[in-house]
VOGU-3710 file (C-alpha; in Angstrom, 3 decimals, decimal comma):
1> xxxxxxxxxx> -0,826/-11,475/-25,546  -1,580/-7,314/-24,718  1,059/-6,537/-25,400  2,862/-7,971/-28,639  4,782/-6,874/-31,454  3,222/-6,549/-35,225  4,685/-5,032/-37,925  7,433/-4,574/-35,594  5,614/-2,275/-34,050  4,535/-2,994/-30,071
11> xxxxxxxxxx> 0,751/-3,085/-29,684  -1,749/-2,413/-27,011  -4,022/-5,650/-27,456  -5,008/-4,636/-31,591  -3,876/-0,937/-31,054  -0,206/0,072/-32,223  1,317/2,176/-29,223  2,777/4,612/-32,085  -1,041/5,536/-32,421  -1,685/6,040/-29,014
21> xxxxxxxxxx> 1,030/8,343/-28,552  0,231/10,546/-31,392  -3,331/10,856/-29,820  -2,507/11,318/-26,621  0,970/12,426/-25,972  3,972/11,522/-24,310  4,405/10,343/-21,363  1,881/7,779/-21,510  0,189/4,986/-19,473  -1,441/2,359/-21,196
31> xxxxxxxxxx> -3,959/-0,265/-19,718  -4,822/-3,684/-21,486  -8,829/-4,184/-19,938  -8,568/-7,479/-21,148  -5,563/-8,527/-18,681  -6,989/-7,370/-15,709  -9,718/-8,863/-16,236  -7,663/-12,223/-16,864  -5,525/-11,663/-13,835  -8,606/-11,353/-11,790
41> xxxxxxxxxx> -10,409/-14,172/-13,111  -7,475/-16,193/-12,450  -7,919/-15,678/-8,895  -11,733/-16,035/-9,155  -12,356/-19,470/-10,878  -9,464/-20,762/-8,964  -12,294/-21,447/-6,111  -14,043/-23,255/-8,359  -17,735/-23,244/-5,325  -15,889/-22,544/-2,349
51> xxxxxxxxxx> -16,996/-19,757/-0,398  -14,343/-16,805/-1,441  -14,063/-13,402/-2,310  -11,696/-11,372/-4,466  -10,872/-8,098/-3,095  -8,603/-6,138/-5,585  -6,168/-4,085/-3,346  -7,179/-0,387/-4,516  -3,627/1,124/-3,759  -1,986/-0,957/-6,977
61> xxxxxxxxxx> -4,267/1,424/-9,635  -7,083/3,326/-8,234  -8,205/4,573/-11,667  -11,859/4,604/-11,758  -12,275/2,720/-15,155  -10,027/-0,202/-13,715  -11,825/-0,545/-10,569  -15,211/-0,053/-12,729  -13,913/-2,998/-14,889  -13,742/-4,966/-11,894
71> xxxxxxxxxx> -16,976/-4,126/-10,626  -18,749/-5,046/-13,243  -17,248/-8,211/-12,487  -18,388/-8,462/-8,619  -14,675/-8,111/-7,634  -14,628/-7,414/-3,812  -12,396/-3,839/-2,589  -9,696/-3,726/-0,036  -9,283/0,092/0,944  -6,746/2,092/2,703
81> xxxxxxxxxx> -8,336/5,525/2,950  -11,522/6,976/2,280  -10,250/8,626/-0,823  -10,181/5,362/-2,199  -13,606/4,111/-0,628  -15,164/6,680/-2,271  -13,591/5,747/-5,782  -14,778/2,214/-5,140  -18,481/4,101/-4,624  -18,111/5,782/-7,967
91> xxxxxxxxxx> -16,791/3,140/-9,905  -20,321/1,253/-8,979  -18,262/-1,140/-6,199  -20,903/-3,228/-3,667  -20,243/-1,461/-0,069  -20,803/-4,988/1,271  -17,896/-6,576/-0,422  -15,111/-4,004/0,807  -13,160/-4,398/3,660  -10,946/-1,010/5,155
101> xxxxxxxxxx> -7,359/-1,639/6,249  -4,245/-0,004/7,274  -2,612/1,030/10,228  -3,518/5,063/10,657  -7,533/4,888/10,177  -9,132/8,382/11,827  -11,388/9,414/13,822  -13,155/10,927/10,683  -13,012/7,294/8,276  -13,810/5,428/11,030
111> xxxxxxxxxx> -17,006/7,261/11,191  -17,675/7,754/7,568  -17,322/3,640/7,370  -19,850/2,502/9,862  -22,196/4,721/8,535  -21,955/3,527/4,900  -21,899/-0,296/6,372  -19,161/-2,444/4,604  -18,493/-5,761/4,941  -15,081/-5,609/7,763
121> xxxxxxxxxx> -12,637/-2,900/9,191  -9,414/-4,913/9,843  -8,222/-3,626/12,839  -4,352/-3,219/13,638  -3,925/-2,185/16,908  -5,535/-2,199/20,393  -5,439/2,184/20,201  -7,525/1,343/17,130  -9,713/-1,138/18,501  -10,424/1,034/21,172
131> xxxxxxxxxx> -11,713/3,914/19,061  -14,059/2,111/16,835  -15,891/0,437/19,959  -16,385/4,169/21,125  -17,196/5,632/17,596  -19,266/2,331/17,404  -21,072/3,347/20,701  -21,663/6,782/19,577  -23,191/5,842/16,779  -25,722/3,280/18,209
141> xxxxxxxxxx> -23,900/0,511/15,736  -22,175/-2,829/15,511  -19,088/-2,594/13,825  -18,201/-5,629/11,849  -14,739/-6,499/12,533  -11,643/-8,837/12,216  -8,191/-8,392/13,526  -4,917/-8,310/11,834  -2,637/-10,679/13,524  1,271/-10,506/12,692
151> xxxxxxxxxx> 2,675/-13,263/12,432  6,477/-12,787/12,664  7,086/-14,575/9,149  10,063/-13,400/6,578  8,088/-13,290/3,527  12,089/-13,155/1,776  10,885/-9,927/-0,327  12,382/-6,375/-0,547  12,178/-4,600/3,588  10,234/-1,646/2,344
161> xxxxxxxxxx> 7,142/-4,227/1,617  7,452/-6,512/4,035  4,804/-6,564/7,068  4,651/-9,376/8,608  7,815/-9,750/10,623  7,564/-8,160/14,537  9,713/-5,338/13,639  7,283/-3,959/11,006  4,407/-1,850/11,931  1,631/-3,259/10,645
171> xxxxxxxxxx> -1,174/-6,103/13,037  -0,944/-6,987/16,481  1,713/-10,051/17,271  -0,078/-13,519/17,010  0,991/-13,628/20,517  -0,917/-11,608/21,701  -4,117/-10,835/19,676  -5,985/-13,851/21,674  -6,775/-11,154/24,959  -7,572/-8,723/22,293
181> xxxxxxxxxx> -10,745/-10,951/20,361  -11,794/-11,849/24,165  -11,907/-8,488/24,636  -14,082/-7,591/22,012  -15,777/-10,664/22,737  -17,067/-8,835/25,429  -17,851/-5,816/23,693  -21,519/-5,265/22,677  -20,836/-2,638/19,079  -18,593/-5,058/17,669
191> xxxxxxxxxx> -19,105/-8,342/15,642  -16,026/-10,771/15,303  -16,143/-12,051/11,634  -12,719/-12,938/10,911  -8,916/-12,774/10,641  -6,882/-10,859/8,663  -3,099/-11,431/7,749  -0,696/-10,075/4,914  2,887/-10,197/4,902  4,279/-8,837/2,250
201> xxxxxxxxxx> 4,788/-7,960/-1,187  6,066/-8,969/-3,955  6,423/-12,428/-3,063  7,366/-14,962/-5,239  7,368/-18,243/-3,225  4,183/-20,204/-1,268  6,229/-21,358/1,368  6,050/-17,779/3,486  1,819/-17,998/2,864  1,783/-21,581/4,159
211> xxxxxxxxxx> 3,955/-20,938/7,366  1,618/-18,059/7,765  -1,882/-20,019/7,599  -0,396/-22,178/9,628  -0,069/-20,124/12,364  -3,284/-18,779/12,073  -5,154/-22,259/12,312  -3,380/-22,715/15,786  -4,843/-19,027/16,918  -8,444/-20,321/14,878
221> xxxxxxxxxx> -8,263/-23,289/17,324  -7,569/-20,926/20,104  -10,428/-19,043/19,494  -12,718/-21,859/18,967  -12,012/-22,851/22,738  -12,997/-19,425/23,574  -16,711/-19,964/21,124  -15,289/-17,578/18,593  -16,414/-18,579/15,541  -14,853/-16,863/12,732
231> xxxxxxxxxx> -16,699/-16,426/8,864  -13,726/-15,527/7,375  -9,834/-15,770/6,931  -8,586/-12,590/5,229  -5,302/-13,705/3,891  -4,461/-10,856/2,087  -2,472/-10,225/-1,335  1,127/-10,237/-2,049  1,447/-12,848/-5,306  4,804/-11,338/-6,695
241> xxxxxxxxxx> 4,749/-11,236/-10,925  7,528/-11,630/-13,388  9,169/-8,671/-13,569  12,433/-10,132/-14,686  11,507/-13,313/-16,159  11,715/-14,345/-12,394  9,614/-17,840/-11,510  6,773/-16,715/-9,515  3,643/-18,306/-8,069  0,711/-19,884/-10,229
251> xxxxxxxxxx> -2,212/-18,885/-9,104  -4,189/-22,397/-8,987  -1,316/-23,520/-7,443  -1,519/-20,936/-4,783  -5,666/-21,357/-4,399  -4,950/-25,342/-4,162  -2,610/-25,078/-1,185  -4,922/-22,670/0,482  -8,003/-24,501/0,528  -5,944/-27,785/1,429
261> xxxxxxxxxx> -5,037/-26,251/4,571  -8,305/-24,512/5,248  -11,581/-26,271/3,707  -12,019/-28,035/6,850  -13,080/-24,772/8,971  -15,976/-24,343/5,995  -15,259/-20,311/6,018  -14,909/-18,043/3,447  -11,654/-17,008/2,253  -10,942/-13,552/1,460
271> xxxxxxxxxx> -7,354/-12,662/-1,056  -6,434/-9,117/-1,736  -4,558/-9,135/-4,720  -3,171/-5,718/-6,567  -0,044/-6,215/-7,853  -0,736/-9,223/-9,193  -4,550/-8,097/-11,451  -2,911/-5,254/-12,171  0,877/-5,075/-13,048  1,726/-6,623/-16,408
281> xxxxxxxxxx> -1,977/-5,061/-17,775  0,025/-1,758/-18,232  2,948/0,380/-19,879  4,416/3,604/-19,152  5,467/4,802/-22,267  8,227/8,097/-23,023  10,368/9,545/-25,602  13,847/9,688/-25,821  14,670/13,014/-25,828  18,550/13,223/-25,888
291> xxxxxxxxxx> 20,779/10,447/-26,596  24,297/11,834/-24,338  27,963/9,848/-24,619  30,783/10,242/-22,591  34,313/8,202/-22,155  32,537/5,584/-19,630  28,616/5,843/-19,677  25,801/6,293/-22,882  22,485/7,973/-21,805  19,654/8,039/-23,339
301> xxxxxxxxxx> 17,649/11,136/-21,563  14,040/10,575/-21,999  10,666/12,603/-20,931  9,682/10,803/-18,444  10,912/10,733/-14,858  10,993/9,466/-11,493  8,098/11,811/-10,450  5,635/9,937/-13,408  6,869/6,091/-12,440  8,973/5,957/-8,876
311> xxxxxxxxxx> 9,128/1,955/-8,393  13,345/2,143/-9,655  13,912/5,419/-7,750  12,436/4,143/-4,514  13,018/0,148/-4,653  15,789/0,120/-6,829  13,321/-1,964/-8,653  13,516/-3,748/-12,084  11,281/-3,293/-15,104  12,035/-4,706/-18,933
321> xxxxxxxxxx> 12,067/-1,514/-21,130  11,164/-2,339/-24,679  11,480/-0,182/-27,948  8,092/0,981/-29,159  9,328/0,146/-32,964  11,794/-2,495/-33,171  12,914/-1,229/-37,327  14,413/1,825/-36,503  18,202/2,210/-37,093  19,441/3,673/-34,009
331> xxxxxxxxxx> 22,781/2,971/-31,912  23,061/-0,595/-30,459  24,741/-0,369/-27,071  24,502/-0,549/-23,496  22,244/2,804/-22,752  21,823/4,442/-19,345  17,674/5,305/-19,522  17,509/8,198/-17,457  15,224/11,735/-16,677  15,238/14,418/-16,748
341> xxxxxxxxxx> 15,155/15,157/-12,892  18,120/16,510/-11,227  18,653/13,575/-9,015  20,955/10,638/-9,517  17,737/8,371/-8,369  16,245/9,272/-11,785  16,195/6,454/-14,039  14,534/4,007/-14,969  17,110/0,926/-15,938  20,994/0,875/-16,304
351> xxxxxxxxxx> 23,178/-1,063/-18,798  19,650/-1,747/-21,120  21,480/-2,992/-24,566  18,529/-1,709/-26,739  18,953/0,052/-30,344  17,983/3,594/-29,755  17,542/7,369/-31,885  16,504/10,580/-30,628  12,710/10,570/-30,982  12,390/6,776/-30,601
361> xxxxxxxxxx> 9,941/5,829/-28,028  10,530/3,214/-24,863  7,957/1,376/-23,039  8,583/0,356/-19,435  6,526/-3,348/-18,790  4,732/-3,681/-16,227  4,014/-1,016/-14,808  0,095/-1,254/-14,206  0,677/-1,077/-10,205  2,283/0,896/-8,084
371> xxxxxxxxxx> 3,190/3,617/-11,396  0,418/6,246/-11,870  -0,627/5,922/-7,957  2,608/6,629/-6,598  2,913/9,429/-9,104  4,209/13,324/-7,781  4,626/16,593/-9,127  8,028/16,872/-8,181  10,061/19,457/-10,373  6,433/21,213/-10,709
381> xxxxxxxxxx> 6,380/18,402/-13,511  2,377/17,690/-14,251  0,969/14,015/-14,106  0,650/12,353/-17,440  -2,561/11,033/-19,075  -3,842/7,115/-18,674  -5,393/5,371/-21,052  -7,128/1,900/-21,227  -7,876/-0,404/-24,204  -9,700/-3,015/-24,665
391> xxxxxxxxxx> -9,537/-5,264/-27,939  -9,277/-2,365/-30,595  -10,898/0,346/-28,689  -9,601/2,818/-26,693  -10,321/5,743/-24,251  -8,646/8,667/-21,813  -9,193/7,468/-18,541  -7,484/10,374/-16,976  -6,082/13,657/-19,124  -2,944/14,635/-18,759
401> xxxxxxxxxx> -2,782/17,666/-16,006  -1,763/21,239/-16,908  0,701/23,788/-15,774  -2,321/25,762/-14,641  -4,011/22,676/-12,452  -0,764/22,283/-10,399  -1,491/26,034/-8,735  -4,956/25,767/-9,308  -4,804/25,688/-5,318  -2,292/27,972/-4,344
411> xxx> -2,673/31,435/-3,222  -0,275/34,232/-3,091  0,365/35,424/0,592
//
């Protein structure tokens, strides 16, 4: 496992956490290299020889030594910015195996992407559609391209990740996206390679991916009337993991179903997981600080806070929080774990019955997506260090920032 206990001490693959913190401070994220790279090869060899490609979802952990790690692996990119296709270039990602979504794409990355050449832009909109064919034109290129059909399906996950119902922002309704591929059918700086569609987040059943590819074989058919011949189905991410000892979906399982429903069209299939390579390969480790009583409620104030991991203060999300050393001889009760923020939304679990001293150490499980990236400097609080490890190695992959670097910036008026 990376992450286990020894010694009654919780390790890091072979490295004790207690180490890590007294090398690199408090608070702390810590990386297991070795799980990502199981998670991804769990999607990889799922394929077995059929035509696929694995394009980690850079918003989950755009540290350059995980997406590095997954380069050296061949692992495909799906970007949302140019911030992070240019981390992708750095960590030594292939151009030709990244595709470029969201729903906001400038003027600016637009123009930045045809130029560098990558494999798709998934386009969300006609308004967006419209300004790549002129950019396109402009340019004197061909745009490779696929649109991002929504296909009104309740993925059953929390509303502030779920995009594929018609009430959520993201694609064009499967409705209505057949006028928009005959119009850029017609369009001479645009090449129609494939679909894209991804509903959610966080989702722990296959039954909402299913009812989706379904739909999208009817539109395939559609287009195949039309002689549009797609090269590939972009289906996305959105594997939930176990946060909670909650059943999820097994990957094989998940590949299996796919290709069931697909193999027949002979295209490749592309999967954008995040969540799911990176998640449980990371920690955020902090120190209790304060341990606070009153008549109804026992807190246990530590140094961490809702600007270093925001997942509980903006989804109300769960994460396991494990003692760092399991020996020590603190109070056994039901402990508030809160920050040190002055907002109520600052904590990270409530009711956690977990044997705690001042000076003890907590780590939050996985927290390898969606923890570092979403991180602020609210409370003029600087970010805290990363670090990765890899059997018993280990390395800063980001120092922790200053007081100085957070007005580095600023000027006085």
């Amino acid at each position: 496992m990376s992450f286990s206990y020894k010694n009654q001490i919780l390790n890091c693959e072979s490295v004790a956490i207690t180490d890590l913190v007294e090398l690199y401070g408090s608070p702390l994220y810590v990386y297991s290299q070795t799980k990502i790279l199981e998670n991804y090869n769990s999607f990889d060899s799922s394929f077995d020889n059929y035509p696929h490609l694995i394009c980690y979802s850079v918003k989950a952990n755009s540290n350059l030594a995980v997406l590095n790690s997954l380069a050296k692996l061949n692992a495909g990119f799906d970007v949302l910015s140019i911030g992070e296709l240019q981390r992708v270039i750095v960590a030594g990602g292939d151009l030709k195996k990244v595709v470029f979504s969201g729903v906001g794409k400038n003027s600016i990355e637009i123009e930045k992407v045809l130029k560098l050449g990558i494999k798709c832009i998934n386009i969300e909109s006609i308004a967006e559609f419209n300004l790549i064919t002129e950019i396109a034109k402009k340019l004197n290129k061909i745009a490779n391209i696929s649109f991002r059909v929504n296909p009104n399906i309740d993925a059953k996950t929390h509303p502030y990740i779920s995009t594929g119902l018609k009430e959520n922002k993201f694609g064009i309704d499967i409705d209505e996206v057949l006028k928009v591929y005959l119009k850029a059918k017609q369009n001479p700086n645009v090449n129609i390679v494939g679909i894209d569609c991804h509903i959610g987040s966080q989702i722990t059943e296959l039954a909402p991916f299913l009812d989706a590819i379904d739909k999208i074989l009817i539109l395939v058919t559609k287009l195949k009337n039309h002689n549009i011949n797609i090269k590939h189905l972009d289906l996305g991410g959105g594997v939930g993991v176990n946060y909670n000892n909650n059943k999820t979906i097994d990957i094989k399982t998940y590949v299996k179903q796919i290709l069931l429903k697909t193999k027949h069209l002979n295209c490749e299939i592309i999967l954008e997981p995040g969540r799911a390579i990176v998640a449980n390969a990371g920690i955020f480790v902090t120190k209790v600080e304060f341990l606070k009583q009153n008549e109804n409620k026992s807190f246990a104030i530590v140094d961490g806070a809702m600007n270093d991991f925001l997942r509980t203060a903006l989804y109300q999300a769960y994460h396991n929080i494990l003692p760092v050393n399991k020996s020590n001889n603190g109070i056994l009760k039901d402990w508030d774990i809160v920050g040190p923020i002055c907002e109520t939304a600052d904590y990270f679990g409530k009711n956690r019955k977990i044997q705690l001293s001042q000076g003890d150490y907590l780590a939050i499980t996985d927290t390898g997506a969606y923890g570092f990236v979403m991180s602020s400097n609210y409370n003029s609080r600087p970010r805290v260090a990363e670090v990765m490890v890899s059997g018993n190695k280990h390395s800063l992959i980001r120092k922790r920032e200053t007081i100085q670097d957070l007005f580095a910036n600023e000027n006085i008026f």
